[in-house]
C-alpha positions in Angstrom: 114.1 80.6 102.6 117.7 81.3 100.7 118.2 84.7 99.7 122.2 85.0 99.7 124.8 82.3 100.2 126.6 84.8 102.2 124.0 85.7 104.4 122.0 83.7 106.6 118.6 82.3 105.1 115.4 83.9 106.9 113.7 80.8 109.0 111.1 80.5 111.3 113.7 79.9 114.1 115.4 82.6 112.9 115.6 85.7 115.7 113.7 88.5 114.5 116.7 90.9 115.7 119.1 89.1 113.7 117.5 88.8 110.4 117.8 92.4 110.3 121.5 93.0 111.4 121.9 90.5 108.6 119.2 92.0 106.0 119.1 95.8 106.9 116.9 96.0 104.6 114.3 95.0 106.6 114.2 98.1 109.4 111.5 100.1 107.8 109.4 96.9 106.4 109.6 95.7 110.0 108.4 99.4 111.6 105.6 99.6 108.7 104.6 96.6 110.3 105.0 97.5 113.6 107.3 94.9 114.5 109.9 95.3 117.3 112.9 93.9 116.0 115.0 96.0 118.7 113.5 95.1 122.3 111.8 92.2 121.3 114.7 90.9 118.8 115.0 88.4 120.4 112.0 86.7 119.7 112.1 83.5 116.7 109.8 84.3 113.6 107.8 81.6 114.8 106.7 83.5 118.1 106.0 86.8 115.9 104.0 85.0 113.4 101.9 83.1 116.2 101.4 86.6 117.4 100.1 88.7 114.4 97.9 85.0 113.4 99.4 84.2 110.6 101.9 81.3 109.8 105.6 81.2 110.1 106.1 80.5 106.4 103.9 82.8 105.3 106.0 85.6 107.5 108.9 84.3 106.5 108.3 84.7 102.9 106.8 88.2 103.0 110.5 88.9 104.8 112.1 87.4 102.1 110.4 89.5 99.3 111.0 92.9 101.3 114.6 92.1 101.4 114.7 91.3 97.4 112.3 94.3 96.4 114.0 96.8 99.0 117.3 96.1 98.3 116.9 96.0 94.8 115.2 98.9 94.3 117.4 101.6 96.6 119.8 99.2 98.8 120.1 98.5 102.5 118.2 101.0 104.5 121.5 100.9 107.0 124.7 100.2 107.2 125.6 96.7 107.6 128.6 96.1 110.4 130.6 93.0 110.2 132.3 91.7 114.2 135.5 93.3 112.6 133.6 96.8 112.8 132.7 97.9 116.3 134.5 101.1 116.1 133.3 102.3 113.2 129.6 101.1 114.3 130.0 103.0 117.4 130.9 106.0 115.3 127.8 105.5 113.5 125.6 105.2 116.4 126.8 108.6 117.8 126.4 110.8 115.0 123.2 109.1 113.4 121.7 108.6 116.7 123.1 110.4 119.7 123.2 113.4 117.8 120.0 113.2 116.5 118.2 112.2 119.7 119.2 115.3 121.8 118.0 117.9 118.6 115.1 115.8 118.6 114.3 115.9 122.6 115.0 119.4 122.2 112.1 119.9 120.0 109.9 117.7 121.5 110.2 119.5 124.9 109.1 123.0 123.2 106.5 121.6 121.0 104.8 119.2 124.1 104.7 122.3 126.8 103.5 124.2 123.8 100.7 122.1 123.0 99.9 120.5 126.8 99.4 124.2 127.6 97.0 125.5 124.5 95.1 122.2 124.3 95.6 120.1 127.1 92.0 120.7 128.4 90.8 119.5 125.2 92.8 116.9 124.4 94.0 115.2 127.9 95.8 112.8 126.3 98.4 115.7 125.4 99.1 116.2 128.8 100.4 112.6 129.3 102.4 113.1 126.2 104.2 116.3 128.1 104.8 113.9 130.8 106.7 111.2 128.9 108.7 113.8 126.5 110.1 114.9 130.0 110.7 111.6 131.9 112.3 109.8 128.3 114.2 113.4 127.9 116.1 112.7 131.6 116.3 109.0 131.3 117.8 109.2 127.4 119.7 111.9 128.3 121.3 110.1 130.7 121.6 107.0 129.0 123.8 108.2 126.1 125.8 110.5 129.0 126.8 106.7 130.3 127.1 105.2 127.1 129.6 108.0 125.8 131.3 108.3 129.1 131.8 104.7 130.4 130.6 101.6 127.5 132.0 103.1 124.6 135.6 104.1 126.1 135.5 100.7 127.5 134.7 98.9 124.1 137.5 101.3 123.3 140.3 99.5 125.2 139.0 96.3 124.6 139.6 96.7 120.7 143.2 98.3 121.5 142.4 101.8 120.6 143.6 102.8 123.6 147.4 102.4 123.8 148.5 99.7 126.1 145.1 98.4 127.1 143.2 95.3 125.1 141.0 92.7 126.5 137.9 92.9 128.7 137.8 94.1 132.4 139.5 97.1 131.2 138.7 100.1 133.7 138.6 97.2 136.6 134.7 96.4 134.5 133.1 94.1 132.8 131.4 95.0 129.6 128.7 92.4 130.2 127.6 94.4 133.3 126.9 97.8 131.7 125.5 96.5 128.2 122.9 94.4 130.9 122.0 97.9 132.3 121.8 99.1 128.8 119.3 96.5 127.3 117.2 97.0 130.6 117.3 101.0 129.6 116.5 100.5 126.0 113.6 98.5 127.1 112.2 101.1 129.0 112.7 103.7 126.2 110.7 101.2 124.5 108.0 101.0 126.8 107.5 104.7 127.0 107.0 105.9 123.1 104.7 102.7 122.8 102.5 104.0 125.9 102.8 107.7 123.5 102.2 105.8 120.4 98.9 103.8 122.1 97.0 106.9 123.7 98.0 109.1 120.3 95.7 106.7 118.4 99.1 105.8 116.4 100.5 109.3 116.6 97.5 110.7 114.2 96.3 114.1 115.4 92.4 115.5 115.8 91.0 117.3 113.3 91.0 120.2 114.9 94.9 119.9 115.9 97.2 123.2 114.9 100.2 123.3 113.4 102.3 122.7 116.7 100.0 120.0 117.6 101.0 117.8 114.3 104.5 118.5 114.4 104.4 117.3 117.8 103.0 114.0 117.0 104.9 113.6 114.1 108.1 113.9 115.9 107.2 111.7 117.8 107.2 109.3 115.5 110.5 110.1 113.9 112.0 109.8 117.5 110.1 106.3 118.1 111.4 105.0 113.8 115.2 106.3 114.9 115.1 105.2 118.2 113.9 101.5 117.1 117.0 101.4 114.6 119.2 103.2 117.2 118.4 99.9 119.8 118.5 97.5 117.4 121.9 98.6 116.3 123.0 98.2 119.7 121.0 95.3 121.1 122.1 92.8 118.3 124.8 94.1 116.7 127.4 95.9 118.9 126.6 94.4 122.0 126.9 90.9 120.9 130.3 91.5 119.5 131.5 92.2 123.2 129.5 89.7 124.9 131.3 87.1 122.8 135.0 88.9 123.6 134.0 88.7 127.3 132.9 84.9 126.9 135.8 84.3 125.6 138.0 85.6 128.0 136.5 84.2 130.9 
């Protein structure tokens, strides 16, 4: 269904990930509806519908109207970043996401030994939580560390901003290699806050949950909406712009 002559039409072959890098507006309508459009962007309309048992048009045009109500209403949700923009997308992604991440692990790490220790007995399921605040802390943390220390300088000199380097292979590497070790991390990211979003009955505490035990939860769920935007940004947006540099070259 046409929304924009500029802009590719939403389809049922269209891939999930790329209707919104095309129609940003579609992030949060896509995470109220609990639709991965960042590990699983890759997936065609057709296979999501089939999923949720419903038809593609009828999923198609329920995308459509969130992309002409949303962007009416307050405008795209994020940024949109042409091929022409990797720099100043990778900009993006460290100070809206990098940033944010580590204040946000931060937190989580106080509020999840807080609460494991007060009401773990109680509430078991808390002491899983603990467990996968500290493993996605030391695997995220890590993550960006080799994003910020090895892709991103790379994608650097491939774009020239490095004085007498342009092209891929710069730093004797391929750019495919990392950005494949990259997507498999993301995944796994993914995997993790949907194993805390499953056994925290969709991150809704007891009622007899304290103060530290709701603020845990629900920063939780700001760290699975930011990290879902934060992949997808990445996953079909920068890291296509280098795979097709690399193709190219070789």
């Amino acid at each position: 269904m046409p929304i924009t002559s500029q802009r590719p039409d939403i389809t049922a072959q269209s891939r999930l990930g790329d209707c919104v890098a095309h129609y940003p507006a579609l992030a949060n309508w896509c995470l109220q509806n609990h639709l991965d459009f960042c590990c699983g962007g890759g997936r065609t309309l057709e296979a999501v519908a089939a999923d949720r048992e419903m038809t593609p048009q009828s999923l198609v045009e329920a995308m459509t109207a969130a992309v002409e109500t949303t962007e009416s209403r307050q405008g795209e949700t994020l940024p949109r970043f042409g091929d022409d923009q990797a720099m100043e997308l990778i900009e993006f992604i460290l100070t809206r996401f990098h940033e944010v991440h580590r204040n946000q692990l931060d937190g989580l790490g106080t509020l999840s030994e807080k609460v494991a220790r007060v009401h773990g007995e109680g509430h078991p399921e808390v002491l899983r939580i603990r467990q996968i605040v500290i493993e996605m802390t030391d695997e995220l943390t890590s993550h960006m560390a080799k994003e910020e220390m090895v892709l991103f300088p790379l994608m650097h000199r491939m774009m020239g901003e490095v004085p007498g380097s342009r092209g891929p292979g710069m730093l004797g590497m391929d750019p495919r290699m990392p950005m494949q070790c990259m997507r498999r991390e993301h995944d796994e990211a993914g995997d993790m806050i949907a194993e805390a979003r499953k056994i925290t009955n969709q991150f809704q505490p007891p009622a007899d949950a304290c103060t530290s035990f709701r603020a845990l939860y629900a920063l939780l769920e700001e760290l699975e909406r930011d990290l879902m935007l934060h992949i997808h940004l990445e996953n079909n947006v920068l890291f296509p712009i280098f795979e097709k540099l690399a193709d190219a070259a070789s």
